[in-house]
DSSP file (Angstrom, degrees, kcal/mol; ACC not computed):
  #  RESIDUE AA STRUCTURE BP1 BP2  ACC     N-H-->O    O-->H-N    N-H-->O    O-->H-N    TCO  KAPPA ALPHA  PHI   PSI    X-CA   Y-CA   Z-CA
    1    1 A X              0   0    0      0, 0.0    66,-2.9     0, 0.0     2,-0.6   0.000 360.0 360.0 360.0 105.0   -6.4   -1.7  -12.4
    2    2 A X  E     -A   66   0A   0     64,-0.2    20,-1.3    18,-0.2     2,-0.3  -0.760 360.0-168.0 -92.8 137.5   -4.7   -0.4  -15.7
    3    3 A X  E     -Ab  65  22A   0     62,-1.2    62,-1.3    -2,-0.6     2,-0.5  -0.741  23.5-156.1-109.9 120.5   -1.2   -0.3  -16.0
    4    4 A X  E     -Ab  64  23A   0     18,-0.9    20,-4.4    -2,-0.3     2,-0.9  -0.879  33.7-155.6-100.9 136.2    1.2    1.3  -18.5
    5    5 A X  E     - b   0  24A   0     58,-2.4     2,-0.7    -2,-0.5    20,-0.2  -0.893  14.7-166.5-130.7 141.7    4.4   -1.0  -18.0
    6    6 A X  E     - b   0  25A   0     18,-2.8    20,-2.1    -2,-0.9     3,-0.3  -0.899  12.7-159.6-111.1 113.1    7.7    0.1  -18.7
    7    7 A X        +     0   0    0     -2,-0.7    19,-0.4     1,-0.2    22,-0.2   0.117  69.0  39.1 -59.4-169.6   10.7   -2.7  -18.8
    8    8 A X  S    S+     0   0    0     20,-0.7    19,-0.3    19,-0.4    -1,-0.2   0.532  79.7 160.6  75.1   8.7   14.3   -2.6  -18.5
    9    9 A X        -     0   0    0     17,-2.3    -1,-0.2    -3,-0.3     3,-0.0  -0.303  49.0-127.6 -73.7 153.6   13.9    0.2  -15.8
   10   10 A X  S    S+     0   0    0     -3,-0.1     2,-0.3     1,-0.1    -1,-0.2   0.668  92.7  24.3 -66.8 -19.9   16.8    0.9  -13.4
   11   11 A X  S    S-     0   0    0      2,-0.1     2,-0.6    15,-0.0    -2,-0.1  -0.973  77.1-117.4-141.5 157.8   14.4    0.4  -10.5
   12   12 A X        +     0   0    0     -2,-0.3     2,-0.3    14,-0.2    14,-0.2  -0.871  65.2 110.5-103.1 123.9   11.1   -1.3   -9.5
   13   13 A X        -     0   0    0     -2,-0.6    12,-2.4    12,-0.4     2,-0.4  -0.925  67.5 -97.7-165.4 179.6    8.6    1.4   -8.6
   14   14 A X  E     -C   24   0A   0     -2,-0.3    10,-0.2    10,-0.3     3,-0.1  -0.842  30.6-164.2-133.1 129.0    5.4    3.1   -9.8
   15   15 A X  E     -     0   0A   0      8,-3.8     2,-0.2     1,-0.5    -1,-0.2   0.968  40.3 -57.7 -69.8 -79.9    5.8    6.4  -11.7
   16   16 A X  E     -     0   0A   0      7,-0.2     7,-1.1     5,-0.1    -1,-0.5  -0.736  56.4 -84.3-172.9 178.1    2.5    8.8  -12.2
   17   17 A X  E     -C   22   0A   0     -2,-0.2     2,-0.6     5,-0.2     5,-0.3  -0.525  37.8-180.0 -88.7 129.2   -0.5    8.5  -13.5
   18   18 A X  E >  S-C   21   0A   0      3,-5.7     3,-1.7    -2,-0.3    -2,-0.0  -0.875  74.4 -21.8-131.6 131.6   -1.2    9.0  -17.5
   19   19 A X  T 3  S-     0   0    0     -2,-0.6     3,-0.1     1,-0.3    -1,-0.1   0.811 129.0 -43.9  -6.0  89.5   -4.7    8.6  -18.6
   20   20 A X  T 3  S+     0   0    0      1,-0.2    -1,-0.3     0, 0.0     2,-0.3   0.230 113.5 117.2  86.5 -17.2   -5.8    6.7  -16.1
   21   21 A X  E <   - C   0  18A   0     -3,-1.7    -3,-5.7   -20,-0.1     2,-1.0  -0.796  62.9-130.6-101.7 141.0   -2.9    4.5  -15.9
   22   22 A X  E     -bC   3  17A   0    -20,-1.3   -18,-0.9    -5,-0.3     2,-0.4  -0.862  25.5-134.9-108.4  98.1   -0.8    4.0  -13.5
   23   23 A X  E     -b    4   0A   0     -7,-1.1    -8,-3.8    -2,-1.0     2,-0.3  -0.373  25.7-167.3 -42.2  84.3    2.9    4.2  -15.0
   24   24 A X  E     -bC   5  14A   0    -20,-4.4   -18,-2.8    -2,-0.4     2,-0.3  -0.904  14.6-154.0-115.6 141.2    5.1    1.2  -13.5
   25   25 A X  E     +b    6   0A   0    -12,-2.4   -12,-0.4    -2,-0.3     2,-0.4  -0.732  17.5 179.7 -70.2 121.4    9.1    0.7  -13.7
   26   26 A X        -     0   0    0    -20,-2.1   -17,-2.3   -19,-0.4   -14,-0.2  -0.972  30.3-146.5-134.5 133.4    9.9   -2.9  -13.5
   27   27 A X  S    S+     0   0    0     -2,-0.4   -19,-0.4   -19,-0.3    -1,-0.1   0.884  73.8 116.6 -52.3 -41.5   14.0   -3.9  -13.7
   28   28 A X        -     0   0    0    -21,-0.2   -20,-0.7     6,-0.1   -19,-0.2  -0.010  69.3-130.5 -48.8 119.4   12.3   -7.1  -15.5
   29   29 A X        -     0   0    0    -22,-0.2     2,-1.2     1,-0.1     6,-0.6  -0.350  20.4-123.4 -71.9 173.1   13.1   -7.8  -19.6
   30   30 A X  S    S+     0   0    0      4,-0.2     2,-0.4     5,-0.1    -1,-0.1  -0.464  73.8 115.5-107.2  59.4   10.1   -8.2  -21.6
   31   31 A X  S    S-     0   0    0     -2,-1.2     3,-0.2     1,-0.2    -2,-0.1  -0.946  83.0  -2.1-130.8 111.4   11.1  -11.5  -22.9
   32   32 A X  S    S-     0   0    0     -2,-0.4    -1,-0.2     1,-0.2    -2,-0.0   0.774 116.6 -75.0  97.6  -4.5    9.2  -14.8  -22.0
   33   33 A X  S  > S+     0   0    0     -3,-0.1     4,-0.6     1,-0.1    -1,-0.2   0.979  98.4 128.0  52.9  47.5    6.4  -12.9  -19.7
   34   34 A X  H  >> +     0   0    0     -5,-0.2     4,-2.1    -3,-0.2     5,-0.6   0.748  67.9  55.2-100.9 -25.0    8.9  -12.6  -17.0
   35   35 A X  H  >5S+     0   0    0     -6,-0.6     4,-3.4     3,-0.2     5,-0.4   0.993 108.3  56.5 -42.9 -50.5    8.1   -8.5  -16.8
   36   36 A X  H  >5S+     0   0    0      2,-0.2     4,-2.9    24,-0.2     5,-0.2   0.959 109.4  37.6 -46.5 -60.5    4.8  -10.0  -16.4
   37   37 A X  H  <5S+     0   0    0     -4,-0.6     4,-0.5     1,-0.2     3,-0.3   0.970 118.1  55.8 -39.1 -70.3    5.8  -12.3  -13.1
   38   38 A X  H >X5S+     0   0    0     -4,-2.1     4,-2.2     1,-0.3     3,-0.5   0.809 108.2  40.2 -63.1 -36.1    7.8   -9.7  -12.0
   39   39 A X  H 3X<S+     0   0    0     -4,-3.4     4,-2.0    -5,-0.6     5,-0.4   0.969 109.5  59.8 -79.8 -39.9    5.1   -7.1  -12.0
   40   40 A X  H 3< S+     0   0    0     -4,-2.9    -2,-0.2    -5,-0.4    -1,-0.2   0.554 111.3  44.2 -65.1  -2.4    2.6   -9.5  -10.6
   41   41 A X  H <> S+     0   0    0     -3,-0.5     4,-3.6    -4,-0.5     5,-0.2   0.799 107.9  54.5 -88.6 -48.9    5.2   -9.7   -7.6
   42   42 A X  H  X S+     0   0    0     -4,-2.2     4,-0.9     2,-0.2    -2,-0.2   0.731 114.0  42.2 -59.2 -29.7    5.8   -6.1   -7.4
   43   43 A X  H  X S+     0   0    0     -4,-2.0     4,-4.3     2,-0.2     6,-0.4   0.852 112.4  52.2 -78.8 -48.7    1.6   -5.4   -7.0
   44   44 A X  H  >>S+     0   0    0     -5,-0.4     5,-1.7     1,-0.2     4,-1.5   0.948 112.6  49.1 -62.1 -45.3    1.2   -8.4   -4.5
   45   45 A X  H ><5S+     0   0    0     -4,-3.6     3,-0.6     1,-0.3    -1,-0.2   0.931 121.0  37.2 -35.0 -58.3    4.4   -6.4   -2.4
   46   46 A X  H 3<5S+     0   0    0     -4,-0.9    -1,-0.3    -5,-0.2    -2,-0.2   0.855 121.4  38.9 -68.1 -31.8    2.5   -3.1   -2.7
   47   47 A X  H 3<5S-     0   0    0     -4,-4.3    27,-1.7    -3,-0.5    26,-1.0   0.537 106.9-124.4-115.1  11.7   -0.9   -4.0   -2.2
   48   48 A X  T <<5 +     0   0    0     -4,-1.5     2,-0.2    -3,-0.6    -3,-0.2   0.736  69.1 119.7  75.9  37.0    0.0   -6.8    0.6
   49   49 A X      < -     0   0    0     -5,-1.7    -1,-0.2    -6,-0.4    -2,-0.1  -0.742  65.2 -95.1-121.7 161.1   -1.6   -9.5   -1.1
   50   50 A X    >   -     0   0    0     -2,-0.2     3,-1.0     1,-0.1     4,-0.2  -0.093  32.1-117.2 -65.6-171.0   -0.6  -13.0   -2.6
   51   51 A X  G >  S+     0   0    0      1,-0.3     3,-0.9     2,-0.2    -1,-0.1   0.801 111.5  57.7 -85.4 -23.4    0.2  -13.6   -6.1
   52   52 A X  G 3  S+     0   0    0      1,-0.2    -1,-0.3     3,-0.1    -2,-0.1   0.018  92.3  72.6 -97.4  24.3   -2.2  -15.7   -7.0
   53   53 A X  G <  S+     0   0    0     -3,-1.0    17,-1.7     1,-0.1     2,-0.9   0.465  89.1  83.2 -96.8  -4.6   -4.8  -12.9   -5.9
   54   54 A X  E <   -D   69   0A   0     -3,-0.9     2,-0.6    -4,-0.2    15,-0.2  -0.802  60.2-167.3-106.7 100.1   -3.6  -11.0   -9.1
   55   55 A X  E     -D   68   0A   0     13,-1.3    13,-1.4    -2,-0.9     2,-1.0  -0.656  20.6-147.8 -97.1 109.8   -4.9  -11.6  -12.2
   56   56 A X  E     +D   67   0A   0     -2,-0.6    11,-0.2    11,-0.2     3,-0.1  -0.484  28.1 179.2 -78.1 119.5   -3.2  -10.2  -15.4
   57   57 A X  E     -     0   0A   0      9,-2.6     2,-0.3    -2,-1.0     3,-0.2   0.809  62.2  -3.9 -89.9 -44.0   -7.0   -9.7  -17.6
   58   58 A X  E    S+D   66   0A   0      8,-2.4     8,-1.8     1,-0.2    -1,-0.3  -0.979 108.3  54.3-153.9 160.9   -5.4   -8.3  -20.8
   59   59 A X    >   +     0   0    0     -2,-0.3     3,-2.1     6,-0.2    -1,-0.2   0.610  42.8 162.6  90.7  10.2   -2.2   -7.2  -22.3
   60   60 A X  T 3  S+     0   0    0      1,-0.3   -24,-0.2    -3,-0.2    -2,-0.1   0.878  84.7  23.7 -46.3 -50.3   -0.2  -10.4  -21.7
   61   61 A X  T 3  S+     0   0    0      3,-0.1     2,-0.4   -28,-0.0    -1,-0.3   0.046 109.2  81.8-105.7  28.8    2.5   -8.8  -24.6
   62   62 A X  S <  S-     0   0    0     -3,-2.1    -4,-0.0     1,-0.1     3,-0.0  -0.973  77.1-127.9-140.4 169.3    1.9   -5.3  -24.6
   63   63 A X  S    S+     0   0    0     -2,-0.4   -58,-2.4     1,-0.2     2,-0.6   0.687  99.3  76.8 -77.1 -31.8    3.2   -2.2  -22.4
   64   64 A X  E    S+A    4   0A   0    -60,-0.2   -60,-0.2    -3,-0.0    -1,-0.2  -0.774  73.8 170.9 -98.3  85.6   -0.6   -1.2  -22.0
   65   65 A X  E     -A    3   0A   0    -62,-1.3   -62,-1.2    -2,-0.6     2,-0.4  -0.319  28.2-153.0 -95.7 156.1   -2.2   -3.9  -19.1
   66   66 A X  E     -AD   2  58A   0     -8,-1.8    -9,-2.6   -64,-0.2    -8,-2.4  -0.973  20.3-175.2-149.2 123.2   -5.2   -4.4  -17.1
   67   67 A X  E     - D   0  56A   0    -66,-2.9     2,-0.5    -2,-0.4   -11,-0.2  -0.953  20.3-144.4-129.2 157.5   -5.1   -6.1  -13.9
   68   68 A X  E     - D   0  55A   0    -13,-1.4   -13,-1.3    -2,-0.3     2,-0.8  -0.808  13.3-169.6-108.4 144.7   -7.4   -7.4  -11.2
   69   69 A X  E >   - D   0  54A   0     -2,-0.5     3,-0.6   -15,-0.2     2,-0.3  -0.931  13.5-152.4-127.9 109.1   -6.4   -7.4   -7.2
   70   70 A X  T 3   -     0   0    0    -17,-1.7   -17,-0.0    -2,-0.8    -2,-0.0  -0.714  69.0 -12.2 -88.7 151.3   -8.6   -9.1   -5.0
   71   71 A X  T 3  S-     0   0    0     -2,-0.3    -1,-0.2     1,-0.2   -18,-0.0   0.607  73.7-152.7  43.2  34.1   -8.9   -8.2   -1.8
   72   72 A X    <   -     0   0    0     -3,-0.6   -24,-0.2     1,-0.1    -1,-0.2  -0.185   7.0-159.0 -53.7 137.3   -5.8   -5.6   -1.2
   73   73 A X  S    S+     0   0    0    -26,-1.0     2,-0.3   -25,-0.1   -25,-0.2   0.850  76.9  14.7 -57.5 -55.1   -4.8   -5.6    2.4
   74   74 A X  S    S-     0   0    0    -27,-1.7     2,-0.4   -28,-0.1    -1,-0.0  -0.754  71.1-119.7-134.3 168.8   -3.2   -2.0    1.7
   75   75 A X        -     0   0    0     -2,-0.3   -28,-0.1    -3,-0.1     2,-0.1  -0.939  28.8-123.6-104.3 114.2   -3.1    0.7   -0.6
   76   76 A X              0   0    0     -2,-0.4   -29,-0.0     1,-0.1   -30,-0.0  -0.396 360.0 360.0 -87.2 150.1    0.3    1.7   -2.2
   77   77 A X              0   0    0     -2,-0.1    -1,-0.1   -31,-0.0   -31,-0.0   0.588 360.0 360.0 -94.3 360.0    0.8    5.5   -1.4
């Protein structure tokens, strides 16, 4: 799944889509890969899954990410 990820947001939620990417707000600063944690919490929530089913593949310090979700339970709407 690639992910455009936006910090600092007033809320955690998924925006729209921008080529191909799926826009996410996370509250989380970008300091220290805690947006990262925090966004890998905010997928396992949505897609009903654990954390350790979510693998951040590329992007570890940039806004533009690619992640893998094994086995989602659910589908974020």
């Amino acid at each position: 799944m690639r992910v455009k990820a936006q910090p600092k947001a007033s809320k955690d939620e998924f925006a729209e889509v921008l080529d191909k990417r799926l826009k996410n707000r996370t509250t989380a600063p970008p300091s220290d890969g805690k947006a990262n944690q925090h966004l890998i919490n905010f997928l396992a929530r949505q897609f009903k899954v654990s954390k350790s089913q979510i693998e951040l593949l590329a992007g570890h310090d940039f806004r533009e990410k690619r992640f893998m979700i094994r086995t989602p339970k659910q589908l974020p709407a």
